[in-house]
C-alpha positions in Angstrom: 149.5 95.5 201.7 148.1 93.9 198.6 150.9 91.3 196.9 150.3 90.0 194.0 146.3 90.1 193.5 145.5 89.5 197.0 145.9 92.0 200.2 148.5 90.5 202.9 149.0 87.8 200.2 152.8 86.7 201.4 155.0 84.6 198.8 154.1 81.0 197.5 156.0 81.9 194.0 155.3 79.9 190.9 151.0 79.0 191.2 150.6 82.4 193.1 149.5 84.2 195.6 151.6 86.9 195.9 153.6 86.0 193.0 156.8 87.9 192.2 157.7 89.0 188.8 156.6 87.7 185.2 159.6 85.2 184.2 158.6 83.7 180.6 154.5 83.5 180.2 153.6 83.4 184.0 154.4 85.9 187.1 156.5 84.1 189.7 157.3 81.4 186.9 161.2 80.4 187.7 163.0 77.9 185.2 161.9 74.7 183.7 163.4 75.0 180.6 162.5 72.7 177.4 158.9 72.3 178.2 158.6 75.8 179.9 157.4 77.7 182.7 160.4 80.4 182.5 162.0 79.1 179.7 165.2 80.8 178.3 165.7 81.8 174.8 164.1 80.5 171.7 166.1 78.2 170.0 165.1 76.5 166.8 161.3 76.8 167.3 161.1 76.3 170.8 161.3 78.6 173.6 164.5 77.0 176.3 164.9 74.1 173.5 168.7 73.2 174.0 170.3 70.5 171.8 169.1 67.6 170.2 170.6 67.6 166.8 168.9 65.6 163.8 164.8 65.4 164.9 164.8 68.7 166.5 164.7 70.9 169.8 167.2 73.4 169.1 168.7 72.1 166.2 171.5 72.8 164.6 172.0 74.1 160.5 169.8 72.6 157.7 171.6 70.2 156.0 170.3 68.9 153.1 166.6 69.2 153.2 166.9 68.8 157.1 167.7 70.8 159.8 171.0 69.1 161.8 170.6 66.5 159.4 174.3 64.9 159.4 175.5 62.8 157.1 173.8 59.3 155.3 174.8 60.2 152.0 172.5 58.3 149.3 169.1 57.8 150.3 169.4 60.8 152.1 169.5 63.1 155.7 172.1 65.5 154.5 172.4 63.9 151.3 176.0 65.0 149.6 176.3 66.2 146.2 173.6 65.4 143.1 175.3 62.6 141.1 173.4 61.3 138.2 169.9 62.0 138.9 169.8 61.9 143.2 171.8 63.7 145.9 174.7 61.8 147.6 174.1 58.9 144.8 177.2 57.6 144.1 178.8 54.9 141.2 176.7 51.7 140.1 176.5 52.1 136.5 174.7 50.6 133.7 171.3 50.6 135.3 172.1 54.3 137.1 172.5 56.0 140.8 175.2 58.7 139.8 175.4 56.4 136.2 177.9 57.8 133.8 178.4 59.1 130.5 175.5 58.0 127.7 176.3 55.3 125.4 174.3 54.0 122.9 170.7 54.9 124.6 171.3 54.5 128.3 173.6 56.5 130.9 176.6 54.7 131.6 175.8 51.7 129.2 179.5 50.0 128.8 179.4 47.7 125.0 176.7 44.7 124.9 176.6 44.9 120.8 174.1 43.1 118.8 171.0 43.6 121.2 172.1 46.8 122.7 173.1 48.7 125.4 176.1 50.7 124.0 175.8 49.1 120.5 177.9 50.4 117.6 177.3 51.2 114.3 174.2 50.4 112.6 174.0 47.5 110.0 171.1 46.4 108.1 168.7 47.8 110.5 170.0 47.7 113.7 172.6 48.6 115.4 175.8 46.6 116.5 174.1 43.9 114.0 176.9 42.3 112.2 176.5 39.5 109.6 173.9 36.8 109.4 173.0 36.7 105.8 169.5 35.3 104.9 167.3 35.8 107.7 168.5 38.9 108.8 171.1 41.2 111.5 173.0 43.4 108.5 171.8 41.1 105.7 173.7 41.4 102.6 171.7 42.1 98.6 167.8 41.9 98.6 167.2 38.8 96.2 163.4 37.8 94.9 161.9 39.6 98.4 164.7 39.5 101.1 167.3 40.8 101.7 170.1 37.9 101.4 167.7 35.4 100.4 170.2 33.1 97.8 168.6 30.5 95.9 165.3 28.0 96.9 163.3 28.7 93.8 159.8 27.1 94.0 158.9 28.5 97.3 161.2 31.3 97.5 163.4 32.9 99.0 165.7 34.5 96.1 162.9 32.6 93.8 162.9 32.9 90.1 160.7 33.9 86.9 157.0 34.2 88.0 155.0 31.4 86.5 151.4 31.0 87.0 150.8 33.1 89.9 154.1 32.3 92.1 157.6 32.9 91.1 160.0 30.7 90.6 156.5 28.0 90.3 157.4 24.6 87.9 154.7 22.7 87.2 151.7 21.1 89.6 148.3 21.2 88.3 145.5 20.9 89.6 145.7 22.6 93.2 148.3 25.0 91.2 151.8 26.2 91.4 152.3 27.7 87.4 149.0 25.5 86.4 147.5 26.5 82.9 144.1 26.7 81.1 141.1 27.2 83.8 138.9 24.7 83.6 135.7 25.3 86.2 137.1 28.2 88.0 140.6 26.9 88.4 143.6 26.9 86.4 144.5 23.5 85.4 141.4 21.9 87.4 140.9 18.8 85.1 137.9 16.9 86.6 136.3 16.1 90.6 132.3 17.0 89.8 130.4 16.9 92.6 132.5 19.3 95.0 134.4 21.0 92.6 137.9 21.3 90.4 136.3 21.9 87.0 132.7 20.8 87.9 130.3 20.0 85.8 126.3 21.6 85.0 124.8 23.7 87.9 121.6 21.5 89.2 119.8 22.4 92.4 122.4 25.3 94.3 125.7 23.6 93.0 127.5 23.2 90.0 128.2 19.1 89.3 126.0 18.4 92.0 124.1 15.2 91.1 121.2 14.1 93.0 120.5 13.3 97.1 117.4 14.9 97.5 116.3 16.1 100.9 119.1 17.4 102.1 120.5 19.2 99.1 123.0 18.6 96.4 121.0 19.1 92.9 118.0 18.4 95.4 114.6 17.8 93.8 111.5 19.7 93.9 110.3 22.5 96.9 107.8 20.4 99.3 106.2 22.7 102.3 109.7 24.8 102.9 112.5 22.5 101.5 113.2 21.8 98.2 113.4 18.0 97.7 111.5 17.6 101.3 109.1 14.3 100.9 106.8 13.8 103.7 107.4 13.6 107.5 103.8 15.3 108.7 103.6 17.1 112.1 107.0 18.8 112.6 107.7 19.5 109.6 109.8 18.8 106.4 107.4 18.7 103.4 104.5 18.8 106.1 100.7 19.0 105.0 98.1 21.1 105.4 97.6 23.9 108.1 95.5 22.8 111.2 95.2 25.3 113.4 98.5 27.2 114.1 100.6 24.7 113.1 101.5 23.1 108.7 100.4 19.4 109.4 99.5 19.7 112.8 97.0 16.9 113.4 94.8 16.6 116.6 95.5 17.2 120.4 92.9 19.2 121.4 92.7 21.2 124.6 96.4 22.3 124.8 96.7 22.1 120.9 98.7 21.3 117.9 95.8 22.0 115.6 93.1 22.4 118.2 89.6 22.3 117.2 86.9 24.9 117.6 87.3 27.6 120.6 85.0 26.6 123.3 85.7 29.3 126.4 88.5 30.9 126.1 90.6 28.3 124.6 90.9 26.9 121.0 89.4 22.7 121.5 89.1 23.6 125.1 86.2 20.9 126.0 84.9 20.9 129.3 86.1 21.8 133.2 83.4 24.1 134.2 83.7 26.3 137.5 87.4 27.0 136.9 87.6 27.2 133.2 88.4 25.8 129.7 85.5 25.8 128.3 83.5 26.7 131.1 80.0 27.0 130.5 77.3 30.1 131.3 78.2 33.0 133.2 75.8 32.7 136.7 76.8 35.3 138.9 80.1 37.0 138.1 82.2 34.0 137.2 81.7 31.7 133.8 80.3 28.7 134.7 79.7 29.5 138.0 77.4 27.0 139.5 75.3 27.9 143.0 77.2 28.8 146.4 74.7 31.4 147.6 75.7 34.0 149.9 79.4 34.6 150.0 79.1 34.1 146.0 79.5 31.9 142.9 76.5 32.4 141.0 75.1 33.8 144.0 71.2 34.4 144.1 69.0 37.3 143.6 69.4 40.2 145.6 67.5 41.9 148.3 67.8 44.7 149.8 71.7 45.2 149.2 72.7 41.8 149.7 72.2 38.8 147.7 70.2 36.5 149.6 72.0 33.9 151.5 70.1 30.4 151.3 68.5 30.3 154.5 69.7 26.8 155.7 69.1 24.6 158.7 71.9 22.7 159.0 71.5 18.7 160.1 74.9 17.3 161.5 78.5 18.9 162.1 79.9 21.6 159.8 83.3 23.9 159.9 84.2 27.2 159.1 85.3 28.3 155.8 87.6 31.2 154.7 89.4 33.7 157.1 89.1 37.2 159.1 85.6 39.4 158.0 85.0 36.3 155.4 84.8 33.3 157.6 81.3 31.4 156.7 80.0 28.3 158.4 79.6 25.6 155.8 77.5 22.8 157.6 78.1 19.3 156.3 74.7 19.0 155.5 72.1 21.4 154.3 68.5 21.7 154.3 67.5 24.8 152.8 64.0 26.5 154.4 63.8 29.1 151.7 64.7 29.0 148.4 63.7 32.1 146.7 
């Protein structure tokens, strides 16, 4: 007969062949319970899961936010009751965890009065404050601008009439405190000319400034770009005439400082001919490019499509010059055959 899936296929129950019935997921399956193959009932959210209270298999009621959480009441796993503001949080009060009634500002703030926490009545402007009279916590009468300022007339505090500018201001003159007449632009300036307190005439930029000319202070006439300048020629102050770019800019020629007439490219730029300043005719392609016929430089005339090399015989050593398609020989010596 056929057993299981195969014909004459005796026992061997559990990996088949012939297996008998479906126990679980798998025919012929037997126990093994917790991790299957047969397993019993479902309990929690595995299939034969049995106990193990607190991190699963089988566990128990939620307790908490937990299932079989048991106690550890505080920072939680079946946290008690909410006290304060967490679960299970019991006392410490004054800075919270299950803090207590609200007094003054904070939860469970016992006295502290003056600078808080608790603090009775308000006086002056805070609360708690008590005396202290002149400089503040429930100051008494505001005298002059404070509030329990007393006496110190002069420079306040409870200060007197207003004379001058200041209240409460005797005498002083001069640098103030209840000065009188202006004299300059200050009240009660007597003299000082030169840098002020009731300074004479205005000459040069300043009023009662007297001479020192260069520099300033009632300074002179306007040389070049400063008034009272006098000489100094060249870099400046009072400088001469304009040579070239520069007010009283004297010679150097070639790199300038009034440079002379442009030769080349560059103003004054006398001689060096090949390479520049000043270089002379333009032979080839270059400005004052001398012979070197054949691979250029004021090369030769052309024939055909090249300009003609100078044909050259050469009478000792040589070496070659440049690199890659370029490469010339240059022969120490050369006696040229043809010179067209």
């Amino acid at each position: 007969p056929t057993v299981g899936r195969r014909s004459g296929a005796g026992p061997t129950i559990g990996r088949r062949s012939g297996a008998g019935p479906t126990v679980g997921r798998r025919s012929g399956a037997g126990p093994t319970i917790g991790r299957r193959s047969g397993a019993g009932p479902t309990v929690g959210r595995r299939s034969g899961a049995g106990p193990t209270v607190g991190r699963r298999s089988g566990v128990g009621p939620t307790v908490g936010r937990r299932s079989g959480a048991g106690p550890t009441v505080g920072r939680r796993s079946g946290a008690g009751p909410t006290v304060g503001r967490r679960s299970g949080a019991g006392p410490t009060i004054g800075r919270r965890s299950g803090a207590g009634p609200t007094v003054g500002r904070r939860s469970g703030a016992g006295p502290t009065i003056g600078r808080r926490s608790g603090a009775g009545p308000t006086v002056g402007r805070r609360s708690g404050a008590g005396p202290t009279i002149g400089r503040r916590s429930g100051a008494g009468p505001t005298i002059g601008r404070r509030s329990g300022a007393g006496p110190t007339v002069g420079r306040r505090s409870g200060a007197g009439p207003t004379i001058g500018r200041r209240s409460g201001a005797g005498p002083t003159f001069g640098r103030r405190s209840g000065a009188e007449p202006t004299v300059g632009r200050r009240s009660g300036a007597g003299p000082t000319v030169g840098r002020r307190s009731g300074a004479g005439p205005t000459v040069g930029r300043r009023s009662g400034a007297g001479p020192t000319v260069g520099r300033r202070s009632g300074a002179g006439p306007t040389i070049g770009r400063r008034s009272g300048a006098g000489p100094t020629v060249g870099r400046r102050s009072g400088a001469g005439p304009t040579v070239g770019r520069r007010s009283g800019a004297g010679p150097t020629v070639g790199r300038r400082s009034g440079a002379g007439p442009t030769v080349g490219r560059g103003s004054g730029a006398g001689p060096t001919v090949g390479r520049r300043s000043g270089a002379g005719p333009t032979v080839g392609r270059r400005s004052g490019a001398g012979p070197t016929v054949g691979r250029r430089s004021g090369a030769g005339p052309t024939i055909g499509r090249r300009n003609l090399y100078l044909l050259c015989l050469p009478l000792s050593r040589g070496c070659l010059h440049g690199s890659g398609k370029h490469k010339t020989w240059q022969p120490d010596t050369l006696q040229p055959l043809i010179w067209p």
